[in-house]
N, CA, C and O of each residue as an XYZ file, in Angstrom:
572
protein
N       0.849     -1.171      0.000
C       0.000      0.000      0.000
C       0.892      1.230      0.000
O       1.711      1.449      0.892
N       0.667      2.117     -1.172
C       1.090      3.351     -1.235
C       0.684      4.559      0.188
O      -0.510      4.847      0.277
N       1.431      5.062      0.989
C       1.044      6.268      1.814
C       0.973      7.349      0.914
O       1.587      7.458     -0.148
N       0.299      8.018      1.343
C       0.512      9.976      0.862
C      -0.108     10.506      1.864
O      -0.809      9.796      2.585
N      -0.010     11.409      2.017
C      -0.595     12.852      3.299
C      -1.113     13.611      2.506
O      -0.493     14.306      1.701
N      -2.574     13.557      2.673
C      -3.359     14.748      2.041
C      -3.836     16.076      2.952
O      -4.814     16.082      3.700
N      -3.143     16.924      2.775
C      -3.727     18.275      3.382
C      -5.410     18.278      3.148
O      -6.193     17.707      2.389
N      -5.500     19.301      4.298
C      -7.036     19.201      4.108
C      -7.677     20.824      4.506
O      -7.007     21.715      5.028
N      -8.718     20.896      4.223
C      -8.593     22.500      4.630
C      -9.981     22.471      5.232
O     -10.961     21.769      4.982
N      -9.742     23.567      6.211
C     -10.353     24.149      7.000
C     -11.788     24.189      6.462
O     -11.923     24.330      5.247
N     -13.012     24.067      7.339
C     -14.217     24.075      6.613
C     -15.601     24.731      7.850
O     -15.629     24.588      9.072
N     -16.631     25.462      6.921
C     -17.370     26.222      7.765
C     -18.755     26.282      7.398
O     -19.233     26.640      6.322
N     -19.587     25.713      8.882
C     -21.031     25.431      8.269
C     -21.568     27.280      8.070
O     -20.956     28.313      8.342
N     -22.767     27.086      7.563
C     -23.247     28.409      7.543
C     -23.309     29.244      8.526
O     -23.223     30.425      8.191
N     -23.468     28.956      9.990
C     -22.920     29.753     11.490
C     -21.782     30.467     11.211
O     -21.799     31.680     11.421
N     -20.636     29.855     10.707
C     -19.287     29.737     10.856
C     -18.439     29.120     11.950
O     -17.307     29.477     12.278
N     -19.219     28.065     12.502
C     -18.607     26.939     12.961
C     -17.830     25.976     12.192
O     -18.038     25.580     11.045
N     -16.644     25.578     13.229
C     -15.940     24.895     12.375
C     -16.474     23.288     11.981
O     -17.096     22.649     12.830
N     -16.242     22.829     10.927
C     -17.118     21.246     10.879
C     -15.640     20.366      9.772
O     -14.655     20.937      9.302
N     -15.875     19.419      9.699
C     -15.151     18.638      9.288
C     -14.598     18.901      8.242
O     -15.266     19.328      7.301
N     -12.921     18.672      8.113
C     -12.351     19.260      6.698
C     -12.491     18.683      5.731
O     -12.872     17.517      5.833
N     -12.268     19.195      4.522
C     -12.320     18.631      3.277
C     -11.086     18.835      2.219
O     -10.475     19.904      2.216
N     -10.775     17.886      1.416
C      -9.567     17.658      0.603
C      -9.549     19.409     -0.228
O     -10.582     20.064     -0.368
N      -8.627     19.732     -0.533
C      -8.368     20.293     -1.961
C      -9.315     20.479     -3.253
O      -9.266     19.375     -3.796
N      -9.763     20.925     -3.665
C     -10.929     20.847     -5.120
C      -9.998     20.351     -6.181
O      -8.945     20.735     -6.690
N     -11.023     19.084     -6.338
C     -10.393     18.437     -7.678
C      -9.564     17.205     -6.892
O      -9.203     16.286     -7.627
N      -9.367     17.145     -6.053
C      -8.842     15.847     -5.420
C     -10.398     14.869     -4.847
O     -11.310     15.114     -4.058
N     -10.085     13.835     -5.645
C     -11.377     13.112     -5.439
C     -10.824     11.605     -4.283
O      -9.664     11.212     -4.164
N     -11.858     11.120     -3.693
C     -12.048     10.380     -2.887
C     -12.208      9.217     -3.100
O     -13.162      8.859     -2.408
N     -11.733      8.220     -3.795
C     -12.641      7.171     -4.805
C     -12.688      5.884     -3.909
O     -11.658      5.372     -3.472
N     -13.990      5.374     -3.652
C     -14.502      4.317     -2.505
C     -14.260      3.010     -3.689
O     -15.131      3.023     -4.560
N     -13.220      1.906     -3.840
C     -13.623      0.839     -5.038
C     -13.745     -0.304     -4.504
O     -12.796     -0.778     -3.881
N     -15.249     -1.163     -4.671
C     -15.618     -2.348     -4.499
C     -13.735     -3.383     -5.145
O     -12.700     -3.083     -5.741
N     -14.282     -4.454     -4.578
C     -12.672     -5.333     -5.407
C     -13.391     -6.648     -6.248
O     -13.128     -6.978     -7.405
N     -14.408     -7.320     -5.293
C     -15.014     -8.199     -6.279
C     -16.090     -7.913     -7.432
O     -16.933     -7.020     -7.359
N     -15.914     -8.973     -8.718
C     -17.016     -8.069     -9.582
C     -16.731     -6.848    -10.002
O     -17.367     -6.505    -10.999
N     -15.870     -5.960     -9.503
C     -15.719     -4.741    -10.010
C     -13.880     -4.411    -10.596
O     -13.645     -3.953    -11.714
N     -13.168     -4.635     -9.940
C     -11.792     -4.778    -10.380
C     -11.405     -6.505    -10.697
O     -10.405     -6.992    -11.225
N     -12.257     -6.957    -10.312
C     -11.837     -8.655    -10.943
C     -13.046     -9.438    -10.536
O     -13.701     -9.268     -9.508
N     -13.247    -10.289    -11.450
C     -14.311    -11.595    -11.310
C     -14.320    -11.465     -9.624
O     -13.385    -11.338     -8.833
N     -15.950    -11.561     -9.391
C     -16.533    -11.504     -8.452
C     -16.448    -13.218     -7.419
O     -17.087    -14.252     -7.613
N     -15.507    -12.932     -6.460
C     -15.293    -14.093     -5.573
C     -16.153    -14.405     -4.655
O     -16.502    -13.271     -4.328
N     -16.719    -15.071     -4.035
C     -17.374    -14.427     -2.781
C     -16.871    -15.167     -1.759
O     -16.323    -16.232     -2.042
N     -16.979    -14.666     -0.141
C     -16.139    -14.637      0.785
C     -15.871    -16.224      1.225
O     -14.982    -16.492      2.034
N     -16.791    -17.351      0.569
C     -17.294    -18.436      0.765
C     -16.238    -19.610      0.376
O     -16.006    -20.582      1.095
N     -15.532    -19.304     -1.114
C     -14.136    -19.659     -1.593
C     -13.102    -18.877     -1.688
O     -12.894    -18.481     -2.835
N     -12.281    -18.466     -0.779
C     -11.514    -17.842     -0.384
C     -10.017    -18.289     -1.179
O      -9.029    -17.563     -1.066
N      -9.984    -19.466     -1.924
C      -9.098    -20.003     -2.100
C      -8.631    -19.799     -3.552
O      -7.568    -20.023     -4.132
N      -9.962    -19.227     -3.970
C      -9.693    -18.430     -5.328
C      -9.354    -16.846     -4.989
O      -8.944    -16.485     -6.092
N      -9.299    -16.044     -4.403
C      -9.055    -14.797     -3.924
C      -7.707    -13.928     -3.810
O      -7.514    -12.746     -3.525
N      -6.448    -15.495     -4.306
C      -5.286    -15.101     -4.541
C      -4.864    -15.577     -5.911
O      -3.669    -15.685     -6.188
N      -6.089    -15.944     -7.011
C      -5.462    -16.689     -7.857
C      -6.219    -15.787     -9.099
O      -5.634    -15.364    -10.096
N      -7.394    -15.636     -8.845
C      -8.442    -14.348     -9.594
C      -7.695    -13.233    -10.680
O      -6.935    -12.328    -10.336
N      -7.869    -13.361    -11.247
C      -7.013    -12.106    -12.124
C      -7.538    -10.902    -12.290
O      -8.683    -10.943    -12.740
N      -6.940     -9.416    -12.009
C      -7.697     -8.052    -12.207
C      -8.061     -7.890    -13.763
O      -7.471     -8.361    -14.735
N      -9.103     -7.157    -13.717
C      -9.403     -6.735    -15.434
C      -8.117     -5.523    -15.075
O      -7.778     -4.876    -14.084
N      -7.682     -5.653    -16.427
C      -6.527     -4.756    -16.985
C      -7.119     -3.484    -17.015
O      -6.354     -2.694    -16.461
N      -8.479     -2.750    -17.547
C      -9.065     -1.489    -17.248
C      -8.971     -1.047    -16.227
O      -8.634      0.136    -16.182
N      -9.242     -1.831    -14.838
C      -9.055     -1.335    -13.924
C      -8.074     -1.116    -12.934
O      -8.155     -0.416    -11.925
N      -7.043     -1.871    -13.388
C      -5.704     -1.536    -12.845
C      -4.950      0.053    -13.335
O      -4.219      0.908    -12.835
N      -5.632     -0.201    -14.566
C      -4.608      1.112    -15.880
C      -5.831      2.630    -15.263
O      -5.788      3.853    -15.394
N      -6.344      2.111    -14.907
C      -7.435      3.817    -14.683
C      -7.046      3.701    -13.171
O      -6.118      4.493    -13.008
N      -7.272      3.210    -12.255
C      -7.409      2.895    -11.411
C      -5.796      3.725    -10.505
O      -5.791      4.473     -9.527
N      -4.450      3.124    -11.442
C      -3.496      3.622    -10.703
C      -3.532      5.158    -11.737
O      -3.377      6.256    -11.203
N      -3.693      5.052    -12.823
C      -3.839      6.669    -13.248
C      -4.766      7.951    -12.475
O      -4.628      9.174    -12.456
N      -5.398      7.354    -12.088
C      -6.597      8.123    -10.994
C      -5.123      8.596     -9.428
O      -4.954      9.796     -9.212
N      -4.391      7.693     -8.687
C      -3.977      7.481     -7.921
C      -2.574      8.341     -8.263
O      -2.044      8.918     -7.314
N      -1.939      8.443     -9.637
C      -0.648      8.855    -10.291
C      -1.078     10.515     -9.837
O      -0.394     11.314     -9.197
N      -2.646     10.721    -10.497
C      -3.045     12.187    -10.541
C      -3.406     13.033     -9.356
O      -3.884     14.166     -9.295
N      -2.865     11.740     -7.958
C      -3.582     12.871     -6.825
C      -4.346     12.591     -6.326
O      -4.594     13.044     -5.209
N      -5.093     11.686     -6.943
C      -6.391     11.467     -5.806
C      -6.526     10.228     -5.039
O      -5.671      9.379     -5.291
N      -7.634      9.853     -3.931
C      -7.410      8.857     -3.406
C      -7.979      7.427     -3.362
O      -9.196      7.261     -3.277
N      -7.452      6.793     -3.397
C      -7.518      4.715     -3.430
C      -8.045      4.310     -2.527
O      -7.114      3.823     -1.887
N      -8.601      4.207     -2.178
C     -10.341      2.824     -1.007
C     -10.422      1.885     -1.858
O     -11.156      1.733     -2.835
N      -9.506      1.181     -1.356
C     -10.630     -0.362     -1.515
C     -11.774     -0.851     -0.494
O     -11.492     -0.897      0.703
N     -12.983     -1.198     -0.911
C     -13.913     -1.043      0.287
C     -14.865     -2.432     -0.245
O     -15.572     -2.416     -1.253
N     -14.738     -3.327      0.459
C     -15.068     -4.825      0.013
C     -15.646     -5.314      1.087
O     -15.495     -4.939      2.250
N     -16.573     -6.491      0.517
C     -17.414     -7.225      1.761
C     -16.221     -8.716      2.305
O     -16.425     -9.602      3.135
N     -15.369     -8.529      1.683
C     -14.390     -9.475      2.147
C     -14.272     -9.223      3.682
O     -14.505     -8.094      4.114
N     -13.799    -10.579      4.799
C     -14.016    -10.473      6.348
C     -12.416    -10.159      6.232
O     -11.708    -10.338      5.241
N     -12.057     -9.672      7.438
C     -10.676     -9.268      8.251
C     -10.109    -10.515      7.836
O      -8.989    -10.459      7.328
N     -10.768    -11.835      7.978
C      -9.723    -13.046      8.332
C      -9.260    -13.115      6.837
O      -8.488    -14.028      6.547
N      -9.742    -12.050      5.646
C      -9.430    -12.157      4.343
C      -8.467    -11.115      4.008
O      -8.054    -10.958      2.859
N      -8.110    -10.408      4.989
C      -7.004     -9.062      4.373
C      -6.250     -9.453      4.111
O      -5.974     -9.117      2.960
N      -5.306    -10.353      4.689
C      -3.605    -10.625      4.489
C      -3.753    -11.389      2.785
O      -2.835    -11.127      2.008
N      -4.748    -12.179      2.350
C      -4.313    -12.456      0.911
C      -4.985    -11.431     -0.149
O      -4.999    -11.415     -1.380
N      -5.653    -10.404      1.048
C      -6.107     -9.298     -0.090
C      -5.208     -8.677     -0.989
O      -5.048     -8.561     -2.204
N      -4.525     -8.215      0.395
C      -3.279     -7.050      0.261
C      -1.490     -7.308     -0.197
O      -0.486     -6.601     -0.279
N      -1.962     -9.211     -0.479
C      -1.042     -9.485     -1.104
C      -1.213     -9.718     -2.530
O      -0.235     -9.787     -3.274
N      -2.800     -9.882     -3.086
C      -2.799     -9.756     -4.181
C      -2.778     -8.511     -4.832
O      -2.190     -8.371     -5.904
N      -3.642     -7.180     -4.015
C      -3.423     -5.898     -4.802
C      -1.688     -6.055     -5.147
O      -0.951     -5.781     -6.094
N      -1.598     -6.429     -4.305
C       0.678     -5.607     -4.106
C       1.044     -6.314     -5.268
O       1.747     -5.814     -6.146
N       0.444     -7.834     -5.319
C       1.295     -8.833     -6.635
C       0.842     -8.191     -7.879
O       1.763     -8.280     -8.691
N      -0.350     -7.479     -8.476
C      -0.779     -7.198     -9.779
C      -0.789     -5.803     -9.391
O      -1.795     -5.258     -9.845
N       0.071     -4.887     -8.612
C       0.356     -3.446     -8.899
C      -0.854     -2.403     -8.839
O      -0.992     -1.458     -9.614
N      -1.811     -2.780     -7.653
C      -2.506     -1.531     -7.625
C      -1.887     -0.925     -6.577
O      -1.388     -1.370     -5.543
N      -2.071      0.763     -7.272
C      -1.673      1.529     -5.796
C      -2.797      1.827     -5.133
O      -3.904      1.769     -5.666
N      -2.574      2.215     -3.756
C      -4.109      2.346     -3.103
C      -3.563      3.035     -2.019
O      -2.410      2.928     -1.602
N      -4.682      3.932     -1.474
C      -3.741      4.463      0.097
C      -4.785      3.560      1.176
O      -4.470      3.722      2.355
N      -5.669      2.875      1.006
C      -6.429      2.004      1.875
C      -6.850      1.031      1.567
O      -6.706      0.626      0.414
N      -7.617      0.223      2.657
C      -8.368     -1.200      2.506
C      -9.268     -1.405      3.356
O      -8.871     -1.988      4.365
N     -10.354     -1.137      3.324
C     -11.674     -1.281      4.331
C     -12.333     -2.657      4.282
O     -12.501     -3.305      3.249
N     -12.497     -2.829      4.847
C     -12.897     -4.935      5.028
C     -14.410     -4.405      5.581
O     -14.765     -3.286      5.954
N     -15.189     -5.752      5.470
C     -16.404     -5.808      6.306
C     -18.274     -5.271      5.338
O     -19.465     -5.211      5.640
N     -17.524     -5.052      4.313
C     -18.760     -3.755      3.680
C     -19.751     -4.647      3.603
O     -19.682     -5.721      3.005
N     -20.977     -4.095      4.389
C     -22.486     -4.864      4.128
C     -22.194     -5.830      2.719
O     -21.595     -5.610      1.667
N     -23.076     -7.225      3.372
C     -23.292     -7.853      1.519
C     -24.574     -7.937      1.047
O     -25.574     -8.058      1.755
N     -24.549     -7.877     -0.108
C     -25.944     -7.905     -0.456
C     -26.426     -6.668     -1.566
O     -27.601     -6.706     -1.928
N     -25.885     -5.999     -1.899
C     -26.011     -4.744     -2.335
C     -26.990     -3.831     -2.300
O     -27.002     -3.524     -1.108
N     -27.870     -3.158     -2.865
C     -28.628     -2.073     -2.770
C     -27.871     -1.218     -2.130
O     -27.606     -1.944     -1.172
N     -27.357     -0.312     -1.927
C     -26.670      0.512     -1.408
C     -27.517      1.861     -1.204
O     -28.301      2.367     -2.008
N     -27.253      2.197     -0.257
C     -27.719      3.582      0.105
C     -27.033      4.735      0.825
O     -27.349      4.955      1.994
N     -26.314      5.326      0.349
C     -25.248      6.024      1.385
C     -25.797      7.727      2.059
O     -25.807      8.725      1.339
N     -26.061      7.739      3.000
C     -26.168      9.178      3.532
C     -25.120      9.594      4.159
O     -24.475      8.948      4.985
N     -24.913     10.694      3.788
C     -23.636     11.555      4.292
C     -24.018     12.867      4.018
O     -24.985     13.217      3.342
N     -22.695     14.006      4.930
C     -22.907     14.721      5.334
C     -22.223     15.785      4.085
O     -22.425     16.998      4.045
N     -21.242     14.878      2.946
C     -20.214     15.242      2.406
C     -21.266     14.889      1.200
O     -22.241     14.145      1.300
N     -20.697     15.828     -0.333
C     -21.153     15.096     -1.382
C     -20.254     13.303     -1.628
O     -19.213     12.680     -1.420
N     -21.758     13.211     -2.261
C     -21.570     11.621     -2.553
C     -21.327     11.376     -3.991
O     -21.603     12.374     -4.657
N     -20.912     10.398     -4.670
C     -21.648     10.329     -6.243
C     -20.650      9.337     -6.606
O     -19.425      9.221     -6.589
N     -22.161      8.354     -7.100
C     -21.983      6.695     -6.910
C     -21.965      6.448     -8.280
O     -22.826      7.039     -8.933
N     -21.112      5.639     -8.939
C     -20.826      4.933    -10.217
C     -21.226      3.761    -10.184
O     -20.504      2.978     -9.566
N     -22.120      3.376    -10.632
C     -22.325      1.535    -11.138
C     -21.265      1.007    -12.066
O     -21.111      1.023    -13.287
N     -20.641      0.570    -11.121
C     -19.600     -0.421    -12.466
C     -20.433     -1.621    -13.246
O     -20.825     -2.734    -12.896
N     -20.536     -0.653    -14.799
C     -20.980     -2.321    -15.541
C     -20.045     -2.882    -16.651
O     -20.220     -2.896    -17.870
N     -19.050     -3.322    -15.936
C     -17.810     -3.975    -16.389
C     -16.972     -3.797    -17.543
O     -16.719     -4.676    -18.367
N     -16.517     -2.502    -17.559
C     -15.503     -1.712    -18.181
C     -14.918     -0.545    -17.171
O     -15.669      0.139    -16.475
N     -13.560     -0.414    -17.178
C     -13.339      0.846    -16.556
C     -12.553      1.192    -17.274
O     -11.443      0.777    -17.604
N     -13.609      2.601    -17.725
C     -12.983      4.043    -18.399
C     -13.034      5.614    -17.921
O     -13.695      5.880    -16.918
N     -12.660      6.180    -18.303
C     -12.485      7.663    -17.623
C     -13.997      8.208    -17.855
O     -14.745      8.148    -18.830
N     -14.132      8.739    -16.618
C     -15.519      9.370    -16.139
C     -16.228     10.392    -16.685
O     -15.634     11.468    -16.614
N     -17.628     10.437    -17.371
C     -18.045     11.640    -17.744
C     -18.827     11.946    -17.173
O     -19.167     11.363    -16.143
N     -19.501     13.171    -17.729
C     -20.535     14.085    -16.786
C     -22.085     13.406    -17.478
O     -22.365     13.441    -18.676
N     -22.803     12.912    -16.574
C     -24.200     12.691    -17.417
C     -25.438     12.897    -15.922
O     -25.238     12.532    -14.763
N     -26.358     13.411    -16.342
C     -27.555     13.646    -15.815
C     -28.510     12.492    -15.607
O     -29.079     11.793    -16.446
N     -28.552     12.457    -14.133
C     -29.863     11.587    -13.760
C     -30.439     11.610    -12.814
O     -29.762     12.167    -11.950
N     -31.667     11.202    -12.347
C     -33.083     11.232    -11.392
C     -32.333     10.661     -9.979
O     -31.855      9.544     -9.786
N     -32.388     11.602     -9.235
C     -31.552     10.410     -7.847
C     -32.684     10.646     -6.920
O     -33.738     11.070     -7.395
N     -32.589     10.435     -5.746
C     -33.329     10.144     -4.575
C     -32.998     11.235     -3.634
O     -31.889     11.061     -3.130
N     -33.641     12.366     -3.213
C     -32.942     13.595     -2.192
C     -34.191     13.524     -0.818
O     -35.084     12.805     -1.266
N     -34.507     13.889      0.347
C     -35.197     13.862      1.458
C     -35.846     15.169      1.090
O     -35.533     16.290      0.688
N     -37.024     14.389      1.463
C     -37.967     15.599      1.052
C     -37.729     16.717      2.121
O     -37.316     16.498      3.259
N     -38.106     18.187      1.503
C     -38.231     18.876      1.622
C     -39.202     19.699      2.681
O     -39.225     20.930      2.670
């Protein structure tokens, strides 16, 4: 796993209380599933394929280009703790950089994330290419 130190700057709710900092503009945060999404989808059940699995090549090549440019690497997987040590030996063997590894993520999908920070969720449907801007219907708390 790659380190870096990201400065962070100072941040102010509408009071002008201070509230939680935030990166730089233009430095993005990137949360990435590992199964199904950077390589054939394992599940936590055969573990024994989990060091043998091969990454799609898209997502290694965007993936550390995203990471080259500054911004930051989450891996964030429903894989258990007792699965990190051959996680983090396979990112290291096929060359992703990453500044993290979050274990544990709900299974099951539907996802729903509330936060306090902007969010903005990509469906990987199995290609990874560089990101565009497109418009769509999301879900906000009513008003």
């Amino acid at each position: 796993m790659d380190k870096q130190e990201f400065e962070l700057n100072q941040a102010f709710n509408e009071k002008g209380e201070t509230v939680s900092p935030v990166l730089p503009e233009g430095v993005k945060n990137y949360l990435i599933d590992i199964d199904g999404t950077i390589c054939d989808d394992v599940p936590n059940e055969e573990p024994e394929r989990m060091g043998t699995v091969m990454p799609y090549p898209d997502a290694l090549d965007i993936l550390n280009k995203w990471f080259d440019q500054g911004h930051i690497i989450t891996f964030f997987t429903s894989r258990t703790e007792e699965h990190r040590e051959i996680t983090e030996i396979w990112l290291k063997k096929h060359g992703f950089k990453y500044h993290g590894l979050l274990m544990e993520k709900p299974r099951g999908g539907n996802y729903h994330w509330i936060d306090n920070h902007i969010v903005r969720a990509t469906r990987f449907k199995g290609k990874f290419t560089d990101l565009v801007v497109e418009t769509r219907d999301i879900e906000v708390f009513k008003k």
